[in-house]
N, C-alpha and C positions, 0 to 999 in steps of 0.2 A: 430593271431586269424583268421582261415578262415571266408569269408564271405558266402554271402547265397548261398544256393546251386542251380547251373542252369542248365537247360534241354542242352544236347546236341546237338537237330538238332535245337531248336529256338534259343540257347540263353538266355532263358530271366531267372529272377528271379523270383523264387516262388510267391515272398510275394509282389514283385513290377511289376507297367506296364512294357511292352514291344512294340517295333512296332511289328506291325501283320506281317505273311509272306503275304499274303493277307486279305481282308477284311470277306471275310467269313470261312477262311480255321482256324481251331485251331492250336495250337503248341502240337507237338507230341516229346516224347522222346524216342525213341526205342518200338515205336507202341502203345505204352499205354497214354492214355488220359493226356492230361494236369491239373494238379490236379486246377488249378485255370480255367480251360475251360474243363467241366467235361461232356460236353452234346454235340453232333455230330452238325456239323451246319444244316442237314438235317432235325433235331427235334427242331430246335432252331423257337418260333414264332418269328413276324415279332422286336416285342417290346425289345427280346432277342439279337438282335444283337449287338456285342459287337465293340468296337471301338479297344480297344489294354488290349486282355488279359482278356475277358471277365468284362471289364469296358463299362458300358451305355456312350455314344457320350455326351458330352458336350451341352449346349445350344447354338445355333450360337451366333456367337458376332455381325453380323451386326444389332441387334436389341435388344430392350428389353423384347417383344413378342416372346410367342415361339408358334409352332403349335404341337397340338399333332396329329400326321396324324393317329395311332393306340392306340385310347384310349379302356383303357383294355386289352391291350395285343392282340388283335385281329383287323382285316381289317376291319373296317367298312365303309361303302362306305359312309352310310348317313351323318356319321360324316367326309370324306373326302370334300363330297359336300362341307359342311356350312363351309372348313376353304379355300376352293379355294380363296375365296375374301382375305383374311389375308395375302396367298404365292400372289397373284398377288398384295398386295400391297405393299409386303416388297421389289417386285421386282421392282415396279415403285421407290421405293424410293431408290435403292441401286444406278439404274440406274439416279436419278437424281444427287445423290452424285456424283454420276462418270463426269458428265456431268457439274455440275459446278467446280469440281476439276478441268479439262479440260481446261474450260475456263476461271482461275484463272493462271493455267502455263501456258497460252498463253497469257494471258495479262503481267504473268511477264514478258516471251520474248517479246510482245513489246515495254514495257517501258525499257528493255535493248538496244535496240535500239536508247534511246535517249544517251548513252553513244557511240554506233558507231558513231551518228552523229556530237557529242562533238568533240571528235577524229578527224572524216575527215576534219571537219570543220578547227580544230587548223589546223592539218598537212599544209591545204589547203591557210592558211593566212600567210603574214606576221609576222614575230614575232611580231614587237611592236603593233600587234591588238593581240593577242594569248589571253591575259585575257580578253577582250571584247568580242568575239566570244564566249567562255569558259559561261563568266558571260550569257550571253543569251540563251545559250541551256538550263543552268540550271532554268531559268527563265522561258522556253517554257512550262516546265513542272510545273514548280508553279505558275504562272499567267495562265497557260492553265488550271490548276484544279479547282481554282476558279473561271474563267469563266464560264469556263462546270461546276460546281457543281450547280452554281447560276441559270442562266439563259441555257447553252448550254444543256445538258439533257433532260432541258422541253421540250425545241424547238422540240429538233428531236426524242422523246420519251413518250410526257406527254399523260399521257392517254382522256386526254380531249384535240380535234386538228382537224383542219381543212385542206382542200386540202395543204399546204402550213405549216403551225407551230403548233406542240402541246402548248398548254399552260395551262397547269393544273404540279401539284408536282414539282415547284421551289423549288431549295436545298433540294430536297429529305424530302418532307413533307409530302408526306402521308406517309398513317401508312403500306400499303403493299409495298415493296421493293424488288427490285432483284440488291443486292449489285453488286454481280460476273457480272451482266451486265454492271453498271453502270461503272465499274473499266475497265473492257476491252474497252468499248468503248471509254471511255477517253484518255488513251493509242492511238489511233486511230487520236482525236482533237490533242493532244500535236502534234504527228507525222508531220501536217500538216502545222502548224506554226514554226517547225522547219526547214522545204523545205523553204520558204520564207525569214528566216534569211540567210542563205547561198546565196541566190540571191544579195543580198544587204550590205554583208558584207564588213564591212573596212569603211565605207563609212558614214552612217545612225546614224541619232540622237537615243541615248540611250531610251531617254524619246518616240518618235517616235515609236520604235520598241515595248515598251510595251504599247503600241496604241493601235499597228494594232495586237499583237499576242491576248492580250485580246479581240478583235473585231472576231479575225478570230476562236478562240475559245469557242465564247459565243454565234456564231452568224453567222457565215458565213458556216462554217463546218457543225454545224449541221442543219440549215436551207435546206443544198443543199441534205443532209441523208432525211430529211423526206419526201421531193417531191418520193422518192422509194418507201418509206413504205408502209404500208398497209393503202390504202384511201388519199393516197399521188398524187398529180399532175399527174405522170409519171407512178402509177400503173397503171393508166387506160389501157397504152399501154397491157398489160398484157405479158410482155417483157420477157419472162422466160429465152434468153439469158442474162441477164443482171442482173440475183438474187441476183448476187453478186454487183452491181453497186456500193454502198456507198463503197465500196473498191478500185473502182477504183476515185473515188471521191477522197480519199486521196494524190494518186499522182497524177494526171495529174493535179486535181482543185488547190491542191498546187502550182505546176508545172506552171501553170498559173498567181495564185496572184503573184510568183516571180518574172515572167518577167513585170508585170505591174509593183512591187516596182523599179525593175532594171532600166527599159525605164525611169520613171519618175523622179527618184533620179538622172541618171546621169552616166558616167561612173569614175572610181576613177582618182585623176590626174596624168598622167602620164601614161594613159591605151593605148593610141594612141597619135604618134606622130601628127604633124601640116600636113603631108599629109595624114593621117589617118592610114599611118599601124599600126600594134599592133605589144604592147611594151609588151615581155614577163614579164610578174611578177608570177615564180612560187610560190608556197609556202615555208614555210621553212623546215616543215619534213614530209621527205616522210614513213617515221615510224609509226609515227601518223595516218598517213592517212591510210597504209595499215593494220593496227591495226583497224580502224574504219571499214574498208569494210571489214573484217572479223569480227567485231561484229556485223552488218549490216545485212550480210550473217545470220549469227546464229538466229539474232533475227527474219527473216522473218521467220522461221520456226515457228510461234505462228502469225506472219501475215496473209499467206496464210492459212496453215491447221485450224489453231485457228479459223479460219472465219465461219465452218462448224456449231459454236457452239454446238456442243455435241460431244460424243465419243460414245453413245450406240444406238441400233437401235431403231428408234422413230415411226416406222409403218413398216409393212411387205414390203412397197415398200421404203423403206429408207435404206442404209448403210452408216452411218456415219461414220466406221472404215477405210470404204474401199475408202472411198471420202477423209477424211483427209492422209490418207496414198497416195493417188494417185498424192494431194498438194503438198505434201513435195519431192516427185520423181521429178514429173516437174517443180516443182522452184528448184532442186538443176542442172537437165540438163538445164535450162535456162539460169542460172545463171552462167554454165562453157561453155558453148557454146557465149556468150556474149563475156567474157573475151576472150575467145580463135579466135572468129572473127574481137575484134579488135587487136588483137596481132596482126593478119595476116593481115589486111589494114595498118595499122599502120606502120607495116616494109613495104610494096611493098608501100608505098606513102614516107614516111620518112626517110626510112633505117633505125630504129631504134626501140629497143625494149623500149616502153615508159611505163615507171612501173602505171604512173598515169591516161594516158587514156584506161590503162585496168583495171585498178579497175573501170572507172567509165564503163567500157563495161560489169564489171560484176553486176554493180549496174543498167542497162538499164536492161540488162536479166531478173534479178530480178522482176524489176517494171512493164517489157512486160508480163510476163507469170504471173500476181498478179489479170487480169481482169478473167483468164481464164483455172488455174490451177486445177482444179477438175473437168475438163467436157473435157480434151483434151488426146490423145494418147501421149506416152513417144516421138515418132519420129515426132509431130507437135512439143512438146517443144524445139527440138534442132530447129526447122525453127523461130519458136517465137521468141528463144532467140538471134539467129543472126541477124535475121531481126531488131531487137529491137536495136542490138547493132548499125546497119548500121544508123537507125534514128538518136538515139544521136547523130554518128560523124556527118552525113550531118546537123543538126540541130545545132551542135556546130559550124559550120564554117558559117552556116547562117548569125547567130548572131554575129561572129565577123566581118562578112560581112557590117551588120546594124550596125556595130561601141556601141553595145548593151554589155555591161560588166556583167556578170553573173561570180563570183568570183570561186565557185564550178561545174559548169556549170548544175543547176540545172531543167530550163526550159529545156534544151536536153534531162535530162537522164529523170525527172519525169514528164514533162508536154506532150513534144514530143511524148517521150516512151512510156505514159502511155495511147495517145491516140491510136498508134498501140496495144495495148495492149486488147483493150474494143473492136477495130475492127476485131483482130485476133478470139474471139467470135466465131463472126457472119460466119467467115470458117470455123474454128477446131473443133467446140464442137459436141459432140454425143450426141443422143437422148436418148441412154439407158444412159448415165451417168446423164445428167440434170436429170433424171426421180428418180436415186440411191441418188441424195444429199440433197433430203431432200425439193426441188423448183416445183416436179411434172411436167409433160410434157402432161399432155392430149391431146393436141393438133400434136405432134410428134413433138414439131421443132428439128431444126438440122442445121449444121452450113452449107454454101453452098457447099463448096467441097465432101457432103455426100447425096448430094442432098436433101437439107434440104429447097431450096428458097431462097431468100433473104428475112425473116421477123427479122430474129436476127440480122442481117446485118445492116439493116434500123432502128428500135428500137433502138442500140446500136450509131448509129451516130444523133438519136434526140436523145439519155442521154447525146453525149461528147456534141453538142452545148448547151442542156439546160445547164449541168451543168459551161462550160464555161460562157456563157451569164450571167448566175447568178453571179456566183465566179467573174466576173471582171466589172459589172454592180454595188456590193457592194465596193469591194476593190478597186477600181479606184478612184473614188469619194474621199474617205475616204484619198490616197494617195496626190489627187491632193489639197487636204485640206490644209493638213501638209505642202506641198511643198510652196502653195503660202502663207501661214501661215512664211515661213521661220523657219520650224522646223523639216522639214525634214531630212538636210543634215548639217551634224558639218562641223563649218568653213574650211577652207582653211587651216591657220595655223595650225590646231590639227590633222587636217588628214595628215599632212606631218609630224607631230612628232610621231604621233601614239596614238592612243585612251585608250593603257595601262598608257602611263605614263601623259598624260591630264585626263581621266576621273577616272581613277582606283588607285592611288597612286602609282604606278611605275611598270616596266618592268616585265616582267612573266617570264626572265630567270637570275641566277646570274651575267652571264658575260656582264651583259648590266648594270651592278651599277653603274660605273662610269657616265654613260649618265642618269641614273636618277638623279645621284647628281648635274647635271649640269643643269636638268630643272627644278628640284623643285627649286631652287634658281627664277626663274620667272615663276614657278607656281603661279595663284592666285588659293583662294580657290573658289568652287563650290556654290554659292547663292541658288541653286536649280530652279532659273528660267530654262528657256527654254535656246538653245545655243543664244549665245551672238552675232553670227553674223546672221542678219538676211538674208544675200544675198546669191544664189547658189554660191559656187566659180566657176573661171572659170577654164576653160580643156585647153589649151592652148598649152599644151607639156611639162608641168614642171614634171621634173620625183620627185617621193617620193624618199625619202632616209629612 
């Protein structure tokens, strides 16, 4: 049975649509009219225009509103007027969709980041801690949600707030809400309490750690975000190098609480011998770990660009596309510029290509170019990023200088790094870019090297001291609590068996059964008090096993 019969030069079928060869041009079959498109488009009114085949266009789908721009089948202008408001607001709201979609994939890439950190973490420890480590990332994220859901949100967002703390809409009580906010920025809290576990690992009371991560998530994190904000302490400065500040909050202020938990806790035993040099203890997989800095990597990309908050243009003097695009270039050059500068110290000091102090060279990069990623040129990122790398190493050898144990070496890469990072600012950043992202620049600033002054320069070193002096004026106290509390740091005996098979019910890998079967036999079980020994142990030189 033949089917229907179709025009030669279009193609199409009589009885059915077709795509158009253009939008105003008919389908023609050996010169003669298309029997389904019978009228020239020259005579066609406006109302006439067909979509495919002399079919009327569809209703848009982004709305339930439709506008009739030519009612009657004729132009009428008066009726154009009165639906201008209806296209300008179907346009605000298409572009709001856009914009909290936006900031919804970027929050998920950063809460994918709590699975890089998981990762580097394991890689980075011992095995018989591998489930403790593990149990606490995962933890950073659910005791940091409920902080932040309770009390942290208010703090550094309530609409009712003073120079210092919001406090108005605890657990999200009013009735007006911007969820897609709340969700990214919490993303942001977790981030920060998970830099601090890493400082402290192997080592630190379980009970201890969900202290200070609920403290540093309810409380500490976002207290230090809303001195930025608008009406905030630090706006006064009127800082427009620093729009971005609460971002760099995350690591360096991080960066910070960990070396206060590190100093305070102690070093693990067996980190330095009796004359003080250092006793390597590397981790056990180096798998792990390069698996986490490549999720690390991925997930800054919802770090950096995600920061912009929107993806559509929000004023004629804003580009948001072109700001989030320009993030994501210089934290991916920052971030192989890192890696590739400490590759090259690393062998001319070592002779060695060390797989693991170039991931954290690529994790410095990262964190250097996170104050300053949307206001800098592609050839400032590669300087940011090496410079940044050059920090951590000297900042990591500091440390073991001060006989100071940082397990991940997370004060180098995110506390160190990230204050080059808010400095670098106050040189690199353009005027015409501050002005495109959305922060305004009335003023022109401009970073020094473009002869901009030193006011972003100076601003940006009152944010690292305020936010330092904050971040360790709370968590200090809080640390030294714990410590003369005697709850700080698990005995002596459990940190030499390892805190998988005393706290956790045994070893994180099969080939360790046998050694779990031989401590649970003088396993006692867990009372849920506090640790049972209440004394630091001492550092002496006893190596872990």
């Amino acid at each position: 049975m033949r089917g229907p019969r179709r025009h030669r030069t279009c193609r199409c079928d009589a009885h059915a649509r077709c795509p158009p060869r253009s939008p105003l041009q008919p389908c023609l079959s050996r010169g003669r009219r298309c029997p389904t498109f019978p009228t020239p488009p020259s005579r066609l009114r406006a109302s006439a225009l067909p979509d495919r085949c002399g079919f009327h266009p569809p209703a848009p789908a982004m709305s339930t509103a439709t506008v009739d721009l030519f009612p009657g089948g004729t132009l009428n202008q008066t009726a154009l007027g009165e639906n201008v408001n209806k296209i300008l607001q179907m346009t605000e709201n298409t572009n709001n969709a856009l914009d909290v979609f936006f900031i919804l994939v970027s929050g998920y890439l950063v809460f994918l980041m709590q699975t890089g950190f998981a990762m580097l973490t394991a890689g980075s420890v011992r095995t018989k801690n591998t489930k403790n480590v593990l149990l606490k990332n995962v933890l950073d994220a659910c005791v940091g949600l409920v902080a932040y859901y309770l009390f942290g949100y208010s703090f550094a967002y309530g609409p009712a707030n003073n120079a210092f703390l919001g406090h108005s809409n605890w657990a999200l009580s009013d009735d007006k809400q911007e969820f897609h906010v709340f969700f990214f920025q919490w993303t942001f809290a977790a981030t920060a309490a998970t830099i601090v576990s890493g400082s402290v690992a192997e080592r630190t009371s379980f009970y201890a750690y969900l202290g200070y991560a609920f403290f540093l998530s309810g409380f500490v994190y976002p207290s230090s975000r809303t001195g930025c904000g608008a009406g905030g302490a630090l706006h006064a400065l009127q800082c427009r190098g620093v729009g971005l500040c609460w971002r760099c909050n995350c690591p360096h202020g991080g960066g910070f609480a960990g070396l206060a938990g590190a100093v305070i806790v102690g070093p693990r035993i067996g980190r330095f011998d009796a004359d003080g040099r250092v006793v390597p203890m590397p981790g056990h997989s180096a798998t792990l770990a390069t698996l986490g800095t490549f999720v690390l990597w991925f997930g800054w990309y919802g770090f950096n660009p995600g920061s912009t908050l929107g993806i559509s243009f929000a004023s004629p003097d804003a580009n948001f596309p072109a700001t989030a695009a320009r993030a994501a270039v210089t934290t991916t050059i920052a971030a192989a510029t890192g890696g590739v500068t400490t590759l090259i110290v690393i062998k001319l000091r070592d002779h060695i290509f060390d797989l693991i102090t170039i991931l954290n060279g690529i994790l410095a990069g990262l964190v250097a170019i996170t104050g300053s990623c949307p206001w800098v040129e592609p050839y400032a990122a590669v300087i940011i990023g090496a410079v940044g790398a050059c920090v951590y190493m000297a900042a990591a050898m500091l440390l073991l200088a001060l006989k100071i144990d940082d397990p991940l070496e997370a004060f180098p890469i995110h506390g160190a790094t990230g204050m080059w990072g808010a400095i670098a600012v106050g040189f690199f950043a353009r005027s015409e870019l501050l002005a495109i992202s959305g922060y305004g620049n009335n003023r022109g600033w401009e970073g020094v090297l473009y002869g901009g002054g030193g006011r972003i320069l100076a601003a940006n070193l009152i944010m690292i001291m305020a936010v330092i002096g904050w971040t360790l004026g709370l968590i200090v106290p809080l640390f030294c609590l714990l410590h003369f509390a005697g709850q700080l740091r698990i005995p002596r005996e459990m940190e030499l068996e390892g805190n998988d098979i005393s706290k956790h019910g045994g070893a994180a890998y099969p080939e360790d059964a046998l050694v779990v079967e031989q401590m649970s036999a003088q396993k006692t079980l867990d009372n849920m008090a506090m640790d049972e020994s209440p004394k630091r142990p001492d550092d002496t030189g006893d190596v872990a096993v």
